[in-house]
C-alpha positions as CSV (number, residue, x, y, z in Angstrom):
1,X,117.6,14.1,35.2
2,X,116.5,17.6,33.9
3,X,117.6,16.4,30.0
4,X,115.6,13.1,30.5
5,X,112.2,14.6,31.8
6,X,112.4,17.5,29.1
7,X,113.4,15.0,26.5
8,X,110.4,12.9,27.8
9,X,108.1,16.1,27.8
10,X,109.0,16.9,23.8
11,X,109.0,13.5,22.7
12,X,105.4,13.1,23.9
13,X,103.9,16.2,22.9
14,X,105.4,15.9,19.0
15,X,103.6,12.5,18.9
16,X,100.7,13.9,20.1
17,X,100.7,16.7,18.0
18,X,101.1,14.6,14.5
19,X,98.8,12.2,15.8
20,X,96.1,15.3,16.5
21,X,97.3,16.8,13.7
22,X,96.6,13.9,11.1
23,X,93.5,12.9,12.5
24,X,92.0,16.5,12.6
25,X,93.1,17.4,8.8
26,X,91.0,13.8,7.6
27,X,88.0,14.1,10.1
28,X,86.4,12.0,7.4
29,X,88.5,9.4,7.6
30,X,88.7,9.5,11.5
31,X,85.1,8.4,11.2
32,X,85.3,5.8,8.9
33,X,87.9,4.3,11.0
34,X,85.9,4.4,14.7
35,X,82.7,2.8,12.4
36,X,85.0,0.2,11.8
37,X,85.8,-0.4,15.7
38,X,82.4,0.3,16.7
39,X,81.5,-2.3,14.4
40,X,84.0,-5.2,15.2
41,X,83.3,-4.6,19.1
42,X,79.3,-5.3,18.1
43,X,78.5,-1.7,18.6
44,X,77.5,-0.3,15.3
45,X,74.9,1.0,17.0
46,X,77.6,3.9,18.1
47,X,77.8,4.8,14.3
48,X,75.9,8.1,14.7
49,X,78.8,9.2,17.6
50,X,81.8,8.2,14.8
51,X,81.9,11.9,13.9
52,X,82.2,13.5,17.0
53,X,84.5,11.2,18.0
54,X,86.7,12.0,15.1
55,X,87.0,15.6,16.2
56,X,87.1,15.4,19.6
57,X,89.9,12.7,20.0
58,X,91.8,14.7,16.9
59,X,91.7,18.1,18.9
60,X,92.6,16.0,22.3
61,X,95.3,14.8,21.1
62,X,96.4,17.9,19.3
63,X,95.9,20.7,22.4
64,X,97.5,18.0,24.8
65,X,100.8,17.4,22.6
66,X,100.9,21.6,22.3
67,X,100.6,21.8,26.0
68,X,103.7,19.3,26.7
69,X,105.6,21.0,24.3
70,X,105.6,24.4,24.8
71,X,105.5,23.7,28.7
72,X,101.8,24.9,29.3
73,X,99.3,23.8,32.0
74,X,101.9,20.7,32.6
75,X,100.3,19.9,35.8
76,X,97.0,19.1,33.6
77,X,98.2,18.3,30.8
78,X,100.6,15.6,32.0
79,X,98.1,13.4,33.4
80,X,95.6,13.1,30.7
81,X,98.5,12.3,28.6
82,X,99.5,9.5,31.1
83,X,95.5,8.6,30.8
84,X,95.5,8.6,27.2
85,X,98.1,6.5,27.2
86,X,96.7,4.0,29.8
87,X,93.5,3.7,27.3
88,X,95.1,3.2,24.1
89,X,98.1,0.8,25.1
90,X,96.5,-2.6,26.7
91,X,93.9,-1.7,23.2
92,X,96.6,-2.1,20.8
93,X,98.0,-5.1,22.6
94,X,94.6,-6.5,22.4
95,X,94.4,-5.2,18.4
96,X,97.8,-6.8,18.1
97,X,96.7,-10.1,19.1
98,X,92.9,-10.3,18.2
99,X,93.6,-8.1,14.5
100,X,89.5,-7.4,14.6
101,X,90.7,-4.5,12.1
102,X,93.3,-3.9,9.6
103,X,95.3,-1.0,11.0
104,X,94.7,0.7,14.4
105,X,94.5,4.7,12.2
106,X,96.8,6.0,15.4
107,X,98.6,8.2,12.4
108,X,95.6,8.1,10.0
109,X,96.8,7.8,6.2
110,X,99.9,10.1,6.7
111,X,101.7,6.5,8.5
112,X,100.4,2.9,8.8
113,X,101.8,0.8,11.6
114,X,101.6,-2.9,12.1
115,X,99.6,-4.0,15.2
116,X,102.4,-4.8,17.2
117,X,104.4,-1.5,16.2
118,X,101.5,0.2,17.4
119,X,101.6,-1.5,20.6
120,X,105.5,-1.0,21.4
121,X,105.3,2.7,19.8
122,X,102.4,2.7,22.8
123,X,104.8,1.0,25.1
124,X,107.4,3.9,24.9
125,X,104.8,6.5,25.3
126,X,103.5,4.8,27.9
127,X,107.4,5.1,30.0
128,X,107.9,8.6,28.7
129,X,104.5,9.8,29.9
130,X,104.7,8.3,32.7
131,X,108.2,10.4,33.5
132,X,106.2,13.5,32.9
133,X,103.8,12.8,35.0
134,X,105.8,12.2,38.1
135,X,108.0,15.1,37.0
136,X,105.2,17.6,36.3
137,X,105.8,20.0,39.3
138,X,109.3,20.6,38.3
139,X,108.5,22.3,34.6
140,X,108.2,25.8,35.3
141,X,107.2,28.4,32.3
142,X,107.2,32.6,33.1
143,X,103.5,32.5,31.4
144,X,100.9,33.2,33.6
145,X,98.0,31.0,34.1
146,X,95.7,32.7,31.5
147,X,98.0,33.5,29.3
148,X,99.1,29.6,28.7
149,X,95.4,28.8,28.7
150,X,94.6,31.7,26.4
151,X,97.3,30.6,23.6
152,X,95.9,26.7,24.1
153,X,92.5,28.4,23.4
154,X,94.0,30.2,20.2
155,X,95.7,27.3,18.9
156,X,93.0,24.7,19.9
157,X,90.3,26.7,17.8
158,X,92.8,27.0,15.1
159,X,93.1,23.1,14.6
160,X,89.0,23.2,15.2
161,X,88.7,25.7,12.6
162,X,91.1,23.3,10.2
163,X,89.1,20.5,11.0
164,X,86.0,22.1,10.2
165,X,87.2,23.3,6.6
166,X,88.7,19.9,5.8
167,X,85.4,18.4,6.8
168,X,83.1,20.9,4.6
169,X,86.0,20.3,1.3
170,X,88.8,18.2,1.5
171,X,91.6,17.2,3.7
172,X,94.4,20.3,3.1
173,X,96.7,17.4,2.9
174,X,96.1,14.4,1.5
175,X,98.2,11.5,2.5
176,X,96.0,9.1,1.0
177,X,97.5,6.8,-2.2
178,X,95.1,8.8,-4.1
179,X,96.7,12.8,-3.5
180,X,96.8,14.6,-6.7
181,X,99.8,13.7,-8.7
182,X,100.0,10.0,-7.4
183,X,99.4,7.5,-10.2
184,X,97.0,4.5,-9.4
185,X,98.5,1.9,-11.2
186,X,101.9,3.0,-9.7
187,X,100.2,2.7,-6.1
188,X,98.8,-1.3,-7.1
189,X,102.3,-2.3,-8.0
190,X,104.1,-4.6,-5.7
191,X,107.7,-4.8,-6.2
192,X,109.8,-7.3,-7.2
193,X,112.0,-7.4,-3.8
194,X,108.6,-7.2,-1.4
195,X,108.1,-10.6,0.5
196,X,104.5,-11.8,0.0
197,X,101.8,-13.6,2.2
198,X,103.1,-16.3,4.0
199,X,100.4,-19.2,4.5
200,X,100.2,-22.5,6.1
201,X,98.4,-24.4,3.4
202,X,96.3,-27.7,5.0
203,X,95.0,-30.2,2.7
204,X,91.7,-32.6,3.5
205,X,91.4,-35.9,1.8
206,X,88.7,-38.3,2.2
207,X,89.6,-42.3,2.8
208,X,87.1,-44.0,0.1
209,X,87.0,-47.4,2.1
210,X,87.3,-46.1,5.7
211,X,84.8,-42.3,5.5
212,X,88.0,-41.0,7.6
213,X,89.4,-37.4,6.6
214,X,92.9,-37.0,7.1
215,X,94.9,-33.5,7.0
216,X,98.1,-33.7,5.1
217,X,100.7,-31.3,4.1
218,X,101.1,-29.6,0.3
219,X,104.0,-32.1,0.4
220,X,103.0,-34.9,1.4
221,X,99.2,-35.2,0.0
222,X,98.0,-38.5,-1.7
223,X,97.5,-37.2,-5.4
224,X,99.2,-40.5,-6.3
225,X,96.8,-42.7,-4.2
226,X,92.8,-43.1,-5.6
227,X,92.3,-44.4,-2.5
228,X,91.8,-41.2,-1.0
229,X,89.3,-38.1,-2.7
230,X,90.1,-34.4,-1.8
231,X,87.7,-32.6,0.1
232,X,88.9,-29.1,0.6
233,X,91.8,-27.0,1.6
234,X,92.6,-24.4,4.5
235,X,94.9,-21.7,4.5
236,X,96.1,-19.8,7.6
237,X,97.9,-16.4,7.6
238,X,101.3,-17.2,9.2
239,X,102.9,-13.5,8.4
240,X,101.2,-10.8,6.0
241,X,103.7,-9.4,3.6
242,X,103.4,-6.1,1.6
243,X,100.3,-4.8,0.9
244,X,99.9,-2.4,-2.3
245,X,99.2,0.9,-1.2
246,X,95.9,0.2,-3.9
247,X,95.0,-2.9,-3.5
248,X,90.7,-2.9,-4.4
249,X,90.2,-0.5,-7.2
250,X,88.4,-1.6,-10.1
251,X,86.0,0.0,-12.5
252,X,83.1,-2.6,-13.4
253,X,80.9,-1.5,-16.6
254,X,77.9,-2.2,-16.4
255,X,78.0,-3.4,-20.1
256,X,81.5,-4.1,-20.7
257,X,82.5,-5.5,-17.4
258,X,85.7,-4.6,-16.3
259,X,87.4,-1.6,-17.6
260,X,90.1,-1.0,-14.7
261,X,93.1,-1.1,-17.0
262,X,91.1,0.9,-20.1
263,X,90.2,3.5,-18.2
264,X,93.7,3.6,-16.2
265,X,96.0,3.6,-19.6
266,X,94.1,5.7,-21.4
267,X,95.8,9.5,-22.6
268,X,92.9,11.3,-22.6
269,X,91.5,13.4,-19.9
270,X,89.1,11.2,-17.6
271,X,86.6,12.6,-15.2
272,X,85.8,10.0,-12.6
273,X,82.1,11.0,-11.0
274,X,82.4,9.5,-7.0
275,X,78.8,9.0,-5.4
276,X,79.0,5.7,-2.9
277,X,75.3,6.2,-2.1
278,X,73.2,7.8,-5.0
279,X,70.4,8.4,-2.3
280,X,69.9,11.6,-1.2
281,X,72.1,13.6,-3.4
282,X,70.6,17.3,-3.9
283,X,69.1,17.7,-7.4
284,X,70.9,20.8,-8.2
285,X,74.3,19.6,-7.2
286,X,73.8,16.8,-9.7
287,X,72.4,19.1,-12.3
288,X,75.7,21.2,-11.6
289,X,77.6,17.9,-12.4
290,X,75.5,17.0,-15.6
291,X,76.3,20.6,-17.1
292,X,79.6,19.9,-16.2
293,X,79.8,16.5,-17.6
294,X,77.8,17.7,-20.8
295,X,80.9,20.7,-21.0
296,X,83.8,17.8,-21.0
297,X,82.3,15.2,-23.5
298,X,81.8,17.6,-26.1
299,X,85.7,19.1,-26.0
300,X,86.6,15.3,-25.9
301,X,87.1,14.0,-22.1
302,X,85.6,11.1,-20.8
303,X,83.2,10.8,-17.9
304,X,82.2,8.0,-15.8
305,X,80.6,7.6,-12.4
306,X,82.2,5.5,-9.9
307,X,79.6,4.0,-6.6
308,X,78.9,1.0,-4.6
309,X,75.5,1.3,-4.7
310,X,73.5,-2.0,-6.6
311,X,73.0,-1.4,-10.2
312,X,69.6,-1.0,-10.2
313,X,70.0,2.0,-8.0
314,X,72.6,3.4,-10.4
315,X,70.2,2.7,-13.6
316,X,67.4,4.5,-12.2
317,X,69.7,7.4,-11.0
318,X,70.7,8.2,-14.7
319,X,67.1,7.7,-15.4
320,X,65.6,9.9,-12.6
321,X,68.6,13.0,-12.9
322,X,69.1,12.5,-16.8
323,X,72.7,11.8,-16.1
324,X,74.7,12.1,-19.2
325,X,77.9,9.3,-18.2
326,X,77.7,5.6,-17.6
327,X,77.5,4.6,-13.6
328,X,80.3,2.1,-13.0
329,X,80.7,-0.2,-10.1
330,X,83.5,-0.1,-8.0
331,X,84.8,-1.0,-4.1
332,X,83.4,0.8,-1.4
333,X,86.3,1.2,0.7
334,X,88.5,2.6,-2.2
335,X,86.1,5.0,-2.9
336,X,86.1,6.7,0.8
337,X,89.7,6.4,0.6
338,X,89.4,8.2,-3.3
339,X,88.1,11.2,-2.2
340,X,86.3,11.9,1.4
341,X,83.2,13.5,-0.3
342,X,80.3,12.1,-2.4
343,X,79.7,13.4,-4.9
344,X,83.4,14.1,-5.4
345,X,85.1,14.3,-8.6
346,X,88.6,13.1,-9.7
347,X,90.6,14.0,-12.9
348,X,92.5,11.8,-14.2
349,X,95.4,11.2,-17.1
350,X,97.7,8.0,-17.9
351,X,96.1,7.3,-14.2
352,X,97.4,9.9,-12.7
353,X,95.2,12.4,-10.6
354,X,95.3,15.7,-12.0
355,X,92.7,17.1,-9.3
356,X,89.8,16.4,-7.0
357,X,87.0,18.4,-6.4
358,X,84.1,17.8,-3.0
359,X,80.7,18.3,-3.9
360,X,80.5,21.5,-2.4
361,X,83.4,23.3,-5.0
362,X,82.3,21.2,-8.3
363,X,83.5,24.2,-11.0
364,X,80.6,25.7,-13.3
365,X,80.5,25.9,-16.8
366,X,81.0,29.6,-16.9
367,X,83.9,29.5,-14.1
368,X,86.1,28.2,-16.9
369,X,85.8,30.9,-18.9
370,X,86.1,29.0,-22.4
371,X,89.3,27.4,-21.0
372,X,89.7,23.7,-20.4
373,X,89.5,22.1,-16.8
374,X,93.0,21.2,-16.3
375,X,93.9,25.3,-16.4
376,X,90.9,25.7,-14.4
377,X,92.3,22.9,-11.6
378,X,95.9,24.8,-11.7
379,X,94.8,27.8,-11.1
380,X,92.2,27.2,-8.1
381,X,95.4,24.9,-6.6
382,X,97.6,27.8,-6.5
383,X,95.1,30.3,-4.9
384,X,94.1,27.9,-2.5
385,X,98.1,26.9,-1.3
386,X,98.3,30.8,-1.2
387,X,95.3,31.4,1.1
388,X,96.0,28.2,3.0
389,X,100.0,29.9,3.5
390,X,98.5,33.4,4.2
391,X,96.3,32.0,7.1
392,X,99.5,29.6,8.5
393,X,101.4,32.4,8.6
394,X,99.1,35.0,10.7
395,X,98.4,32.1,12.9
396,X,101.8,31.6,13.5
397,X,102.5,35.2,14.0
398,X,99.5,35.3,16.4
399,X,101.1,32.3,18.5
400,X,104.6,33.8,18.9
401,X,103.4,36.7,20.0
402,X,101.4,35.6,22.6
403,X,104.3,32.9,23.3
404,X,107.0,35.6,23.4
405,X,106.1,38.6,24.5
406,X,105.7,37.8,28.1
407,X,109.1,37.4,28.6
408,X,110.5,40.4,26.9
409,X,108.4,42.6,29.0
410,X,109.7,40.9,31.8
411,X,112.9,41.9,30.0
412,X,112.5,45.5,30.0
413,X,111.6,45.8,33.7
């Protein structure tokens, strides 16, 4: 009995600490993703609450799954765990059958379950929190009180503090098909082994003598029979098959119409300008991005803009800012999923992403120093890794300390 509750107790909390932990690294996405339930539930009147959402259920998650595993507060944190559980299961058996959206975001971009693999991952939780919860008078830790709810504290505000950062740049990791050094015409592949869409296909044909419309079968329709006229098909999803990671991107000039595979193929250096809503964008951040842009054409990179706003809104844009690039058209979704800022810029080569920048860290002309932008990404990725490693590692240290040192004074007496 001990193994099994203890084996239920860390099973539980690692879920709930990736779960926490991917959803409070893309609060961005988070949002996007409770919009999307507010709106299929007829509440998009919620939309304003997405945000705060985003963090709060993140950090939930996150100080719950900490609390299970390291044995702290049990007899609280066991039954909002149990709660949690309560909530989200009968939801994904209703997601399962209902599909209002396409994936229920329990693991973010980091891992996409099915419907029903949400529900019977839920189903499991559901047993194995409910053993911790009947069993959470029998964990016993030699923390005291505060000092367990002082180190949930610590580490809490740690994954607030993440949050926060990846909110005001980027994710720190991006387990979207569009991380740096992921090619995009790699991710729209689908391979030759994957099984496809499986459909039941219903034809409609119209008697000419009789008026009467008949359903038949794609083998057994009357294309041999004049007697009958086709009035329309139907086609009903009978089992979804692989879905390319990329599955909506496309670049539509407004001149030359589509320029996907151009733009895609092409060896030169290609700086993709991200902006879904051109409305509201501060004038110096865009001038920041026209100096850039000015910089990049003349030592032979291409620039384009990339939004879903109409083209009228992107022709008076360049008008009203000056802007030195052509705005392109492209999907709406893909470009949230691109990069969680706007304006956010993406460099690109043979398709592959090179770097992304939010609109908050776009580089200045004289940050380069006369060098080119690629040296320029390199070098701000490795400083950044180093600060982000720095910052792990005296968090960590923090942690085990106040984890540890408890017991070794216990020790000594």
């Amino acid at each position: 009995m001990p193994v099994i509750r203890n084996f239920s107790r860390l099973i539980v909390g690692i879920v709930f600490i990736y779960s926490g932990f991917v959803k409070g690294i893309d609060p961005l996405g988070s949002m996007y993703k409770f919009i999307e339930y507010f709106n299929a539930a007829g509440l998009g009147n919620l939309d304003t609450l997405a945000l705060i959402a985003a963090f709060a259920l993140a950090l939930a998650e996150f100080v719950i799954g900490l609390a299970l595993l390291f044995n702290l507060r049990p007899r609280v944190a066991s039954p909002v765990a149990l709660l949690f559980m309560l909530l989200f299961t009968p939801l994904t058996l209703y997601l399962a059958f209902a599909n209002p959206v396409n994936d229920c975001g329990c693991f973010g971009d980091a891992l996409k379950l099915t419907h029903w693999q949400s529900f019977w991952k839920n189903v499991v939780l559901l047993g194995l929190a409910g053993i911790v919860h009947v069993n959470r008078g029998r964990y016993n830790t030699s923390l005291s009180p505060a000092r367990q709810g002082g180190l949930l504290s610590l580490l809490g505000l740690g994954m607030f503090g993440l949050s926060l950062y990846s909110y005001s740049t980027l994710p720190v990791l991006d387990f979207s098909p569009y991380a740096v050094g992921k090619n995009i015409q790699e991710g729209m592949k689908t391979p030759d082994e994957a099984e496809l869409n499986q459909y039941e296909v219903t034809l409609f044909y119209k008697h000419l003598t009789s008026g009467e419309i008949k359903a038949f079968t794609d083998e057994n329709y009357p294309w041999q029979d004049s007697s009958w006229v086709y009035e329309r098909t139907e086609r009903k999803l009978l089992k979804r098959g692989y879905i390319p990671p990329i599955h909506d991107f496309f670049i539509e000039h407004p001149l030359e119409g589509e320029i996907t595979r151009e733009v895609l193929e092409a060896n030169d250096y290609t700086l993709l300008v991200v902006a879904r809503d051109l409305e509201g964008l501060p004038r110096e951040m865009q001038a920041r991005i026209n100096r850039l842009a000015y910089y990049l054409q003349g030592r032979g990179y291409h620039v384009l803009g990339l939004t879903s706003a109409s083209e009228e809104s992107a022709r008076a844009f360049r008008e009203r800012y000056r802007v030195p690039y052509v705005i392109c058209s492209s999907d709406d979704t893909q470009l949230k999923t691109m990069i969680r800022s706007t304006p956010g810029l993406l460099l690109l080569h043979g398709g592959t992403i090179i770097a992304k920048w939010p609109g908050g860290g776009i580089p200045e002309v004289a940050a380069l120093e006369g060098g080119d932008l690629v040296a320029f990404s390199i070098r701000r990725a490795r400083e950044n890794r180093e600060s982000l490693l720095l910052f792990t590692f005296l968090f960590f240290l923090s942690t085990a300390y106040l984890l540890f040192l408890p017991s070794r004074r216990k020790r000594r007496r």
